[in-house]
C-alpha positions in Angstrom: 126.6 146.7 178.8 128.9 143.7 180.3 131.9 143.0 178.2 131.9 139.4 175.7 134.2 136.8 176.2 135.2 135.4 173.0 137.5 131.7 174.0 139.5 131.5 170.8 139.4 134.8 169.8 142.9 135.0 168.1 141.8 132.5 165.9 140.3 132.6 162.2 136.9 132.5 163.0 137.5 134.2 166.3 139.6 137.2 165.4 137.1 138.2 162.8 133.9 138.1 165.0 136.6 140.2 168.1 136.6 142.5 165.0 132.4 142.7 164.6 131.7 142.9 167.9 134.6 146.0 168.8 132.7 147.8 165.4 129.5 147.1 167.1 130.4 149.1 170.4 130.6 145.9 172.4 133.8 145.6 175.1 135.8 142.5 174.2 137.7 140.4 176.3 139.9 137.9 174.1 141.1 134.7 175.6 143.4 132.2 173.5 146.1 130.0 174.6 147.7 130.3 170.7 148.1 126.9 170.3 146.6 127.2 166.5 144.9 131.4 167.4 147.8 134.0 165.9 148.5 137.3 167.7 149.2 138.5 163.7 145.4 137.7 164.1 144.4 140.5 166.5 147.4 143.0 166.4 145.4 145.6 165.2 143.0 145.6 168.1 145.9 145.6 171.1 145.9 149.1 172.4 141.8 149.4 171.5 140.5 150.7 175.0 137.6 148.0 174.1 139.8 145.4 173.8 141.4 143.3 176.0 144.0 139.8 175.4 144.1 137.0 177.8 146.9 133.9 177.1 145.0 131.2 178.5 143.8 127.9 178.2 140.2 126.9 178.8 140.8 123.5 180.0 141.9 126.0 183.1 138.6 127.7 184.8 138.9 131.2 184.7 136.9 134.0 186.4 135.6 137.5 184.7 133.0 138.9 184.4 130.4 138.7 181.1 127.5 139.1 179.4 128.1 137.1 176.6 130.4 134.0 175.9 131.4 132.7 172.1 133.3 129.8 173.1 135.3 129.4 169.7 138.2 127.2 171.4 139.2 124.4 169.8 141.5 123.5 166.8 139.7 123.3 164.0 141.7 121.6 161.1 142.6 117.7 161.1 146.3 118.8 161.0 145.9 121.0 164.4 143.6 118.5 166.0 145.0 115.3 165.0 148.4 116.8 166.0 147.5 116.5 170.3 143.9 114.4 169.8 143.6 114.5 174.2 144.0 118.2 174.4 141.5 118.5 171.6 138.9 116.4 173.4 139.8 118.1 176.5 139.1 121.6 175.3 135.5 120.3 174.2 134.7 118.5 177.7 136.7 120.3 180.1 136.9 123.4 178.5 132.9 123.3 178.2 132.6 122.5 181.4 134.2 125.6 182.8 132.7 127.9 180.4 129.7 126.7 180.9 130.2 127.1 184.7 131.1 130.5 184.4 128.1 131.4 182.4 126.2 129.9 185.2 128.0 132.1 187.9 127.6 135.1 185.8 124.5 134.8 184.0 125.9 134.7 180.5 124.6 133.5 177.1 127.0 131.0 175.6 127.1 130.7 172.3 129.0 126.9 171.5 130.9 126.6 167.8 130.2 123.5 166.8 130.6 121.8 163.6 128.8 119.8 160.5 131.4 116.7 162.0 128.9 115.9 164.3 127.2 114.8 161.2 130.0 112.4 160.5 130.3 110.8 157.3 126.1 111.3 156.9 123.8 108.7 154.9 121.7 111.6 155.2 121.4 114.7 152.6 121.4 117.1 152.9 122.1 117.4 156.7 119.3 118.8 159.1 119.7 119.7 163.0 117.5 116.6 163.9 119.9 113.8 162.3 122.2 112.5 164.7 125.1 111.6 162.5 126.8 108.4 161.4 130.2 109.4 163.6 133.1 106.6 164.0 133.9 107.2 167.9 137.3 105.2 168.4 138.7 107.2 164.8 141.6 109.7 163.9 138.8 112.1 163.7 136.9 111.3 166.6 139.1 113.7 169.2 137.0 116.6 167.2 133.8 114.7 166.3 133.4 113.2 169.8 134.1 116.4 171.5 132.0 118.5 169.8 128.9 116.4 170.1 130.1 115.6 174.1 130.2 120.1 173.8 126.6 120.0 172.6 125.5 117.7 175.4 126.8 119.4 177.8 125.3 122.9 176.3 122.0 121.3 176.6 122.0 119.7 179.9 123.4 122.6 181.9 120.5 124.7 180.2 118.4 122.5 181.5 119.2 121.8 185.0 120.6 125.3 185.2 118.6 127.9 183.4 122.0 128.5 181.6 121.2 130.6 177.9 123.0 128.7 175.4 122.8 128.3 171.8 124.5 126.1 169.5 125.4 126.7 166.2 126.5 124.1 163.8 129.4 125.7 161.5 130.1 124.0 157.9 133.3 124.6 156.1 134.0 128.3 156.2 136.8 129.6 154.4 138.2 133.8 153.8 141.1 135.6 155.3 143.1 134.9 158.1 143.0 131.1 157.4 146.5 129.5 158.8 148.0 128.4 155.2 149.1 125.8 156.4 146.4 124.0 158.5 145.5 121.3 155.8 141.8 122.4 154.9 141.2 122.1 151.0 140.9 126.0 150.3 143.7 127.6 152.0 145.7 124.2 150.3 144.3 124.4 147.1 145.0 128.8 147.3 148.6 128.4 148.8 149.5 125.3 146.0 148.0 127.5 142.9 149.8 130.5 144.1 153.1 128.7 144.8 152.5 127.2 141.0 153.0 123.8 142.7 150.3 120.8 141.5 146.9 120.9 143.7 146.4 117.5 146.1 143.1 116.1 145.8 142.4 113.1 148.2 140.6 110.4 146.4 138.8 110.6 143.1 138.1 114.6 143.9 133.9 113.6 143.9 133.5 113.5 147.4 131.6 117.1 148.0 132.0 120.1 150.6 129.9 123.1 151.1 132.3 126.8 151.6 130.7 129.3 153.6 132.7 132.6 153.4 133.4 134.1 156.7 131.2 137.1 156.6 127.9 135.2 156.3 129.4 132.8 158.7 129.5 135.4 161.3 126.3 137.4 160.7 124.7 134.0 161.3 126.3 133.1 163.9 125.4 137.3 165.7 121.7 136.8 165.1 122.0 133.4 166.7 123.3 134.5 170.0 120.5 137.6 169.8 117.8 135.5 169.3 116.0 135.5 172.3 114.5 132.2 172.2 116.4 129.5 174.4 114.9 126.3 173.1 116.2 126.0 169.5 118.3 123.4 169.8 121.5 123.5 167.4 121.1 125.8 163.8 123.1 124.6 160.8 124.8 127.7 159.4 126.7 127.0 155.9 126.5 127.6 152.3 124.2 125.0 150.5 126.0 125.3 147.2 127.7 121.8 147.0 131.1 121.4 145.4 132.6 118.7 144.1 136.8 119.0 145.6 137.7 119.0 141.5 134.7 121.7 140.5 136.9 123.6 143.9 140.1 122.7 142.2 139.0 124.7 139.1 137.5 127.5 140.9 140.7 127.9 142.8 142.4 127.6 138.9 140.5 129.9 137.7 140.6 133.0 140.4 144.0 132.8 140.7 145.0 132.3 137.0 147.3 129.1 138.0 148.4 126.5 135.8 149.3 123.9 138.3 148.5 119.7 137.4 146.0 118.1 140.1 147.0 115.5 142.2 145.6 112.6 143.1 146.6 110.8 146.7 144.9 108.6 148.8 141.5 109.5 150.7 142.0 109.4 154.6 140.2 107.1 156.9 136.7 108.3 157.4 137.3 111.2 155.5 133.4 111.8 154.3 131.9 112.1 151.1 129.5 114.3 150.7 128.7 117.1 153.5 126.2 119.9 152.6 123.6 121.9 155.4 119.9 122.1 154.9 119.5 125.6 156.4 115.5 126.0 156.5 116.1 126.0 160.3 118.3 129.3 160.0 116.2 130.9 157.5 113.3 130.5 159.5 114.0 131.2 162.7 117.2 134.3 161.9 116.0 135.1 158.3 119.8 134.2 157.5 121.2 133.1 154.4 125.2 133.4 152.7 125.3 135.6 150.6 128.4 135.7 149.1 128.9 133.4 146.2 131.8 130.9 146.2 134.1 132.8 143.5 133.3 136.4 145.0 135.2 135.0 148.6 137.9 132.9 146.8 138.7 136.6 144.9 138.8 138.1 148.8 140.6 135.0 149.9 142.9 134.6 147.0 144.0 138.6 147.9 144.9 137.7 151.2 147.4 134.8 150.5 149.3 136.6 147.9 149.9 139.0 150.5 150.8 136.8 153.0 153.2 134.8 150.8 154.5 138.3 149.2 156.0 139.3 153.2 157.3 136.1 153.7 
């Protein structure tokens, strides 16, 4: 069995799936340049004779040998990836190019995170894989948005002019442990304000709505996507169709952690959109996958985490 190369891997979403794939026998090769990935992250797995760290940066070609490739790299948060916008878009064009080329070389599957902002601020809901998105591509949020649809294009040509296996999956907002606190995305602020007892910031009139996918059933979708054998899918929404409103959140977050905090209210950034929400029929069909984790059950897990983390610090 050739080892998986997970780009990112000492990130949130990455660390966990470095954790799922060691438990499932696999040899894992991590590679992150730690520009928002945390080696608190994965210090638990250095030493694992399965596991193995690489500090680099994508945007770099870099040679190994794989089976498998979850290319995870890229910030993920509007603080991380507003804060350098060209080395955001560079790890989604450049970066993709050379992972991509090295799946060609080696004769690996790629599996490309990408994201429900290729959707944009949708006139369309819920959102299915076949709408191509209402996306503003000179905006603050375009380094990210423009990347990852660039990623996907680039997924899909080099499959087909090079027989390269790739599959794409479309992540909505997925929240649980390991979250940075502090990388702006409205749980881990709405957690980290409760639990500090200081008031809760809600951009807006708190109406505009988000889906929360905890991170388990993120990653169990995202496995069975990169076993599926199939190479013509084309991208699979994986999120949580419950739709939230940011104040019904608010009060969830209230409620789990027993805060009394005040809400509020601030201004709604540019292009921020309103309502975001994934119509899975596409991953239910073709992985049998749906969450199932319900939205207080993960704040509980979540909540647990971040009054450790705060508690050390």
């Amino acid at each position: 069995m050739q080892p998986v190369l997970v780009t990112g891997g000492a990130g949130f979403l990455g660390s966990h799936l470095c954790d799922r794939l060691i438990e499932r026998g696999h040899e894992v090769i991590c590679v992150d340049n730690f520009f928002t990935g945390r080696k608190a992250n994965i210090a638990h797995l250095i030493g694992h004779p399965r596991f193995e760290l690489i500090r680099h940066d994508i945007v770099h070609s870099l040679t190994v040998e794989v089976g498998r490739i979850f290319n995870l790299a890229c910030p993920a948060s509007p603080v991380a990836y507003q804060f350098n916008p060209i080395k955001t878009i560079k790890t989604s064009t450049v970066g993709m190019v050379n992972v991509l080329g090295l799946a060609k070389r080696c004769r690996a599957r790629v599996l490309q995170a990408s994201t429900s902002e290729v959707y944009g601020d949708p006139q369309v809901h819920p959102q299915t894989e076949d709408y191509w998105g209402h996306v503003n591509p000179i905006g603050p949020r375009s380094c990210y948005d423009e990347g990852k649809r660039i990623a996907e294009s680039l997924c899909m040509n080099y499959s087909q002019a090079h027989g390269v296996e790739t599959r794409i999956i479309r992540i909505f907002n997925t929240y649980g442990p390991r979250m940075d606190q502090n990388d702006g995305r409205v749980i881990s602020n709405f957690i980290v304000q409760a639990l500090k007892g200081e008031p809760l910031t809600i951009y807006g009139d708190g109406k505009q709505t988000r889906s929360f996918c905890f991170v388990d059933d993120l990653l169990e979708g995202m496995q069975r996507l990169m076993d599926l054998d199939d190479n013509d899918t084309g991208p699979v929404n994986v999120g949580n169709p419950g739709e939230y409103s940011m104040l019904e959140l608010a009060q969830a977050v209230l409620e789990v952690t027993g805060s009394k905090s005040p809400i509020d209210y601030r201004p709604l950034p540019k292009d921020d959109p309103t309502r975001r929400c994934p119509d899975i029929s596409k991953a239910k069909r073709l992985l049998g996958w749906e969450p199932r984790i319900d939205l207080k059950t993960g704040l509980e897990k979540t909540v647990t985490y971040y009054r450790k983390q705060l508690a050390e610090e």
